[in-house]
C-alpha positions in Angstrom: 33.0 1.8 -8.6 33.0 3.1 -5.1 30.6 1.1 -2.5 32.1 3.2 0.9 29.1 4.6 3.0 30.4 8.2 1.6 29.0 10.4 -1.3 31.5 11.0 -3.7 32.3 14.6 -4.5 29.8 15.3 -7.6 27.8 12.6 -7.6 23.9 12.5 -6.9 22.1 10.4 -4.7 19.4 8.2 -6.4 16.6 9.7 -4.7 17.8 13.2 -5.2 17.6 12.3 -9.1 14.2 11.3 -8.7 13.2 13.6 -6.5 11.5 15.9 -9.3 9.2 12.9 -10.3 8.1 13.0 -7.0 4.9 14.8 -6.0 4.7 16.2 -3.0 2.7 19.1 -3.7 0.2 20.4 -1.0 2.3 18.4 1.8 3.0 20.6 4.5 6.8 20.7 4.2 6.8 20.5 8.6 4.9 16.9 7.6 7.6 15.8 5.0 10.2 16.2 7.2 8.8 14.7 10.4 8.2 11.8 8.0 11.5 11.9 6.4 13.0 11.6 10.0 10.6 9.0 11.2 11.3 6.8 7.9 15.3 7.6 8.8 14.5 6.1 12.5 12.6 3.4 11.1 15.3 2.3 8.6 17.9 1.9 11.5 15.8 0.2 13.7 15.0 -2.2 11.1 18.6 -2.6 9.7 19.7 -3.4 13.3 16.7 -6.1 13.4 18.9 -8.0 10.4 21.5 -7.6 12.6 20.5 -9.3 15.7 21.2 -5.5 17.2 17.9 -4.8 18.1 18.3 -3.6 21.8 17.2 -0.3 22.5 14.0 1.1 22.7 12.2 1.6 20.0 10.9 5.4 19.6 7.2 5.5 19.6 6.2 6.8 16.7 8.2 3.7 15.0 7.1 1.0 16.5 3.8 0.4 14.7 6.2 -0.2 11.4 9.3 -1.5 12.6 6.4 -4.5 13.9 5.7 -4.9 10.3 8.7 -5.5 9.2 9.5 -7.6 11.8 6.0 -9.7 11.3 7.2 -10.3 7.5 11.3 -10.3 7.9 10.7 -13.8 10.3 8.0 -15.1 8.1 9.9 -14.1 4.6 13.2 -14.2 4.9 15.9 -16.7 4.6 19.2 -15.3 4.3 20.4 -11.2 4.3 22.8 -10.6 1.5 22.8 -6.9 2.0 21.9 -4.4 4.6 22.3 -0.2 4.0 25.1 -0.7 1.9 25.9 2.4 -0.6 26.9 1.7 -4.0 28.7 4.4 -6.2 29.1 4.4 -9.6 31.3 6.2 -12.0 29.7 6.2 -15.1 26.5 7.7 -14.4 28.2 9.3 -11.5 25.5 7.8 -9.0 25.1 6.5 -5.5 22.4 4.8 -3.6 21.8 2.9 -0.3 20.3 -0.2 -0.8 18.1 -1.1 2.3 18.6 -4.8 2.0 19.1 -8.1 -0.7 18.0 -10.9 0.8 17.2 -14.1 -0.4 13.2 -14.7 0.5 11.7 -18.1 1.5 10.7 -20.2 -1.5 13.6 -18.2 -3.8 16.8 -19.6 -5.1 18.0 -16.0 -6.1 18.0 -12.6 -4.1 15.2 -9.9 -4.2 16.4 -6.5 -3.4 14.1 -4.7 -0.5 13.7 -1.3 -0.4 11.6 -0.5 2.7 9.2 2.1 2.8 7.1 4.1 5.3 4.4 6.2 3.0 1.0 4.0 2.4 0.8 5.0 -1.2 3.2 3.6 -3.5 5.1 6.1 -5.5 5.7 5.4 -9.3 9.0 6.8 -8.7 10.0 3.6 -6.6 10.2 1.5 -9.8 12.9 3.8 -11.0 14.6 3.8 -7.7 14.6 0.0 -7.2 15.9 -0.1 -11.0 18.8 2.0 -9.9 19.4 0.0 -7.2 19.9 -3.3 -9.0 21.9 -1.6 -12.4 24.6 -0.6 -9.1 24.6 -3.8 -7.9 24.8 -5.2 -11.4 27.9 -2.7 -11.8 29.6 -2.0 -8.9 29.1 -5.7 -7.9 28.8 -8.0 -10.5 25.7 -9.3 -9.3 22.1 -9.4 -11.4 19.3 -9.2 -9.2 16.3 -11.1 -10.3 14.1 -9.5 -8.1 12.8 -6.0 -7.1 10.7 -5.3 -3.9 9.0 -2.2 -2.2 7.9 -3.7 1.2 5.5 -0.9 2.4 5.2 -0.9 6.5 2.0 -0.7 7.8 1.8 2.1 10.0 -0.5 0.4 12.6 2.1 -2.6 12.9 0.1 -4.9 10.5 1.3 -6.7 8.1 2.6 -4.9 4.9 2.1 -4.9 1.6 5.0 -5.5 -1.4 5.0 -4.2 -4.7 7.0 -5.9 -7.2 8.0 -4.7 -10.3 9.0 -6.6 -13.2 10.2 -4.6 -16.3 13.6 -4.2 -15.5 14.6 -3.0 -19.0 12.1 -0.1 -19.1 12.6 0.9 -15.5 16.3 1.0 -15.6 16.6 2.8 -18.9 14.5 5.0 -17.7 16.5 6.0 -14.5 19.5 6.0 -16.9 18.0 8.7 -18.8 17.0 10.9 -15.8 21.0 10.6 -14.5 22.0 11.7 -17.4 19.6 14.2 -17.6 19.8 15.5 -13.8 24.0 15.8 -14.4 23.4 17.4 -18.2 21.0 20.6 -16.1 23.4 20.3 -12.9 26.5 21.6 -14.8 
């Protein structure tokens, strides 16, 4: 188990396994990737926020989000356990980024916190939050309780979390797709 910020040579990236399960049909692909780089900006800023790194100036097109997160990271969070750390594993021969496990006001136990810039939640991020805490659960040793999509409002507001619950289901689930996405990659 490999958790160094590099993809290992034939491994895939959770999101690129899911990527298929993800609709993006009709999006002009211009759009996608303006958003894609936003969301990439937005991540950094935020990840530098946990950090007490926040100094620069924050691109404009970000700030609206990277307020929301701010708004709930001061009012939620008690202690970062985590922040943009990749996790690779072996036997599935996966990796992901985690954005962040933190332990939440009112917890005892960590949530893991996948920020996200769209406004619709995408059934995919079940799957991808699943992945997450199996690679923690292998790589570290460590069962998450607690699985979070903390979706920024893009006029700085505060944001909304979905929480999901059926860890079993979900992580099978992404299982199955690795395996699958590796059995049609050979």
């Amino acid at each position: 188990m490999n958790n160094s910020d590099e993809i290992p040579p034939g491994y895939a990236r959770v999101t690129e396994i899911l990527q298929p399960f993800a609709s993006f049909d009709g999006i002009d692909p211009a759009v996608l990737a303006r958003a894609a780089d936003r969301g990439s900006r937005v991540h950094k800023y935020c990840e530098l926020y946990t950090q007490n790194l926040l100094i620069e100036k924050i691109d404009e097109d970000c700030r609206p989000y990277v307020e929301s997160f701010i708004q709930w990271f001061d009012a939620m969070v008690e202690e970062i356990w985590v922040s943009e750390m990749r996790l690779s594993c072996s036997k599935y021969l996966v990796t992901g980024k985690l954005d962040m496990v933190a332990t939440l006001k009112g917890d005892k136990e960590e949530t893991i916190v996948d920020l996200k810039t769209p406004q619709q939640a995408s059934l995919s991020w079940r799957l991808q939050t699943a992945a997450y805490r199996y690679l923690m659960r292998a790589c570290e040793g460590i069962d998450i309780p607690r699985r979070i999509c903390l979706i920024l409002d893009k006029e700085g507001g505060k944001p909304k979390i979905v929480e999901y619950t059926d860890h079993e289901t979900d992580e099978r689930l992404f299982l199955g797709a690795a395996e699958l996405f590796h059995f049609f990659k050979r």
